[in-house]
N, C-alpha and C positions, 0 to 999 in steps of 0.2 A: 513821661518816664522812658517809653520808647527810644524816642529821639535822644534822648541825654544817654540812654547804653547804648547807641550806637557811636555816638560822637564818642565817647569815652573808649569803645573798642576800634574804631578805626584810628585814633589817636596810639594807641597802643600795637596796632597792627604797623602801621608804618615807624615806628619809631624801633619796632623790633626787628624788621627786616632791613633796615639800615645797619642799625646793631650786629646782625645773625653775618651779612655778608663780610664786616669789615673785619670782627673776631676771628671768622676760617681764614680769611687771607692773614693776619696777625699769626695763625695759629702755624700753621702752612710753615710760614718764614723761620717760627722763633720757636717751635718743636713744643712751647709749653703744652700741659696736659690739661692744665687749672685755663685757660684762653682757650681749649678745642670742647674743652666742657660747659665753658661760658657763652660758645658759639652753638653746642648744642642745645641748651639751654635757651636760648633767642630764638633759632630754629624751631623748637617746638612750642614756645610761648606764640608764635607768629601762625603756625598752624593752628592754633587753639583759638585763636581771638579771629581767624578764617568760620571755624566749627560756632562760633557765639554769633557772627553775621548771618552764618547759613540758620542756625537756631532762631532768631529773631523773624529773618524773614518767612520761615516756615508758620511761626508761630502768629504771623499777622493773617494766614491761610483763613478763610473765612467758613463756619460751620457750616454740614453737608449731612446727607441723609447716614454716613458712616459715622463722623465725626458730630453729633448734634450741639458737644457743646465748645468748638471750634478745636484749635490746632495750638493754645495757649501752653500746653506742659512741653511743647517740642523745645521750648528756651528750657527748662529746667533738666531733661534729658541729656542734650548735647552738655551743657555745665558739667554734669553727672561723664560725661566719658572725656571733657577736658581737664579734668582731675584724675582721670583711670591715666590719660595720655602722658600728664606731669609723671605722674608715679612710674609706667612703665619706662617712658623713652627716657625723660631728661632724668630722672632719679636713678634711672637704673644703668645706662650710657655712662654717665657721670660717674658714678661707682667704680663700675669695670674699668673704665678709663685712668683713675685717681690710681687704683690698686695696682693695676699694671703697671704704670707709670712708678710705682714704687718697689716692685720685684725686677723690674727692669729700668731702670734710672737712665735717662737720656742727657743731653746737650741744650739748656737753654742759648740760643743766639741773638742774637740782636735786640737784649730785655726793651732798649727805648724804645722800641716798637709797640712791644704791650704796653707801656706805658700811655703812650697817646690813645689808643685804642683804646685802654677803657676808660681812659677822661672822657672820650669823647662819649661813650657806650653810656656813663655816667651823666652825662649832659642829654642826651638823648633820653634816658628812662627818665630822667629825673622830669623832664617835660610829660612825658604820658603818665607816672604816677599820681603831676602835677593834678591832671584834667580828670586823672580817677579818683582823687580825695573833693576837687571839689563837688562831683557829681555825686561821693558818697555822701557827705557833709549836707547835700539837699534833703536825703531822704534820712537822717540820722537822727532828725530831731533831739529831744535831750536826752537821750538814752545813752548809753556810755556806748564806747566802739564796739566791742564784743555783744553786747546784746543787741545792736541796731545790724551786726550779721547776724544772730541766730534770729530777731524775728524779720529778717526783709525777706521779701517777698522777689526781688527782683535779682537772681544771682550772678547774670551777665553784669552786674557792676562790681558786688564784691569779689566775682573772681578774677579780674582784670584787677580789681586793689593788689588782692593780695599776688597774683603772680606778678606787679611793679614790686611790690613790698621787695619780695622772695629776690630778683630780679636786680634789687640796690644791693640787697643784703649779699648778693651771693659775689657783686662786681666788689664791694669790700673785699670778701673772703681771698678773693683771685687775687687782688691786685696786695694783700696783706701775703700770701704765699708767692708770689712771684717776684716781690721783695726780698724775703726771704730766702727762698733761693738764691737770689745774685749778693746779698751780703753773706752768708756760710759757703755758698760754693759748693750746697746739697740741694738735688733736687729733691729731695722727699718732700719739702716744702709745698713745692709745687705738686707734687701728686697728692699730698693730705688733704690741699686748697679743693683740689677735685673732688674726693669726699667727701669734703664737709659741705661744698656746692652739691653735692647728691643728696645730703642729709637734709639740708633746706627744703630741696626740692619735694623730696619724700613727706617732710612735714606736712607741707602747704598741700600736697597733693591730698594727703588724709583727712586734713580739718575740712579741706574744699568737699571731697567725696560726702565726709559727714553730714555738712551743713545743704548740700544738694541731695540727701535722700531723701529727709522727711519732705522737702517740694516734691520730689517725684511720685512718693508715696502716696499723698495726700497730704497738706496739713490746712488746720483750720484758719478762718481768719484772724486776727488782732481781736485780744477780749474787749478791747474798747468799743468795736464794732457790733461784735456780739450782745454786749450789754444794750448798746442805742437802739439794736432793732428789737429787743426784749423789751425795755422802754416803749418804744414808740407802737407794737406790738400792744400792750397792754392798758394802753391809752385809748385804743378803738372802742367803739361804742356796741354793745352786743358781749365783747371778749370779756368772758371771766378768769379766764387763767391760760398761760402758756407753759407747755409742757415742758418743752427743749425746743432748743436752736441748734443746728448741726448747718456749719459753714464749712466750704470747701474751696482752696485757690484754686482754678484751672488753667490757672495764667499769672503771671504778674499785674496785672490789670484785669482780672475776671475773676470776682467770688458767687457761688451759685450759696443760694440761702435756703434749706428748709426748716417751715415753723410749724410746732405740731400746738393748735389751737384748742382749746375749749370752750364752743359756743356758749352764750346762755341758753336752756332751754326755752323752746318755743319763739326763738325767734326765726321768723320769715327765710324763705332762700333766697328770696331778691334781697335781704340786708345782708345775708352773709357774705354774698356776690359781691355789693357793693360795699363790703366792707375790704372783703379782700385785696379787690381794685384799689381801693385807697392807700389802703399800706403797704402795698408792690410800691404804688407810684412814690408815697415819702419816704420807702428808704431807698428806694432808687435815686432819687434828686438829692439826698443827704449825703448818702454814700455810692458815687458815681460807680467805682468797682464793683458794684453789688449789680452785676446784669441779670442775672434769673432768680428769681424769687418765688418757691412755691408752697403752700400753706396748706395744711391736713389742716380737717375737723375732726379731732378725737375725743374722746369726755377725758376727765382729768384723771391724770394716770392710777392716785389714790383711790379715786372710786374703783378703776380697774382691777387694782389688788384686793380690795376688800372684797368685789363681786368672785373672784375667784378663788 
């Protein structure tokens, strides 16, 4: 999983700062507003996918007497402020730039220059989008696209989708107002293109923000998972009843497991021992993400309400 979000953002990282340099020079030349926003735009998507390398590798940090159950939410953190950075810089840049560009109307020059430039810019994301759907497509199983974002666990993949998404979608908008401009002979075109590239950007920045809180906050693991260790849980010999299962990501690769147990009465502590042992190790081996696994002995919760 690692490996494939890194490949996936380093593919996106160079293909944006190829992107980010040629748009300023484009932009520079041909005064557009809708190409210095699409240059901002690269610019900031190129720093972000910087922040998901430095996340990643932070988050491979191995656990310490501070950090006991490693450095795994530091990828869902850094996500969480490359969404804050979409929203502020490129949304917000974009905007002021669009708007201004339309209270004061400029001189586009030499449009075939944007033109090449975002064929090219075009050809370029279309490659890194490329290498982010098929990396999403691994983890997406049959789940439709929208819910294989809300339940994935790994969000240095989906947010590299979505800001290639955001990224095609916005080189349209530019290059549909930079058109436009040179057949009216108005730039407003070209300053609206900037807008509605800020409005994109603003989107993607919200849904990203959303879908990286509950990681940050905590969330549980997959009910599927939940269920097999409540199955395999109740399968043990001695276990007469399991109370709850409370799962927690700490990582993209690290779910911690607590099971709160009710032994049979009057069985042994050397069986309860080795029972415990037993069911760490199957759903460790079953469910590899499952690294800490710890099990209470409680009596079963209904007795506890009725005793009180």
């Amino acid at each position: 999983m690692a490996s494939g979000s890194k490949k996936v953002i380093l593919a996106a990282l160079v293909g944006n700062s190829l992107i980010a340099v040629t748009k300023f020079i484009a932009a520079s030349i041909t005064g557009s507003s809708a190409m210095f926003s699409e240059g901002v735009h690269s610019l900031v998507d190129t720093g972000n996918q910087g922040l998901l390398l430095y996340g990643l590798k932070q988050a491979k940090k191995p656990a310490d007497e501070h950090f006991p159950f490693g450095h795994g939410k530091e990828i869902y953190f850094w996500s969480f402020v490359v969404a804050i950075l979409i929203f502020a810089l490129g949304a917000g840049i974009s905007i002021y730039e669009g708007l201004q560009h339309i209270a004061h109307p400029g001189h586009i020059s030499n449009p075939t220059i944007n033109y090449i430039v975002l064929s090219l810019a075009i050809v370029f994301e279309g490659g890194a989008l490329y290498f982010a759907v098929v990396e999403f497509l691994k983890t997406k199983g049959n789940r439709s696209t929208i819910k294989a974002v809300m339940h994935g666990k790994d969000p240095s993949i989906f947010v590299v989708l979505f800001e290639d998404s955001a990224a095609m979608l916005g080189l349209v908008v530019a290059l549909a107002g930079i058109t436009m401009a040179q057949i009216t002979g108005d730039t407003f075109w070209d300053g609206a293109a900037s807008v509605v590239i800020g409005l994109i950007l603003g989107g993607t920045a919200i849904w990203l923000a959303y879908e990286t809180k509950s990681l940050l906050i905590g969330e549980a693991a997959e009910p599927e998972i939940v269920k097999s260790i409540k199955t395999m849980s109740m399968a043990q010999e001695g276990v007469e009843h399991v109370n709850e299962i409370l799962t927690l990501h700490m990582g993209p690769d690290f779910v911690l497991a607590t099971i709160s147990v009710d032994f049979c009465n009057g069985l042994p502590a050397g069986q309860v021992e080795q029972t415990i042992q037993k069911l760490d190790t199957l759903i460790k081996e079953k469910h590899p993400r499952v690294k800490r696994v710890f099990v209470e002995a409680e009596a079963k919760y209904e007795q506890n309400l009725k005793e009180q």
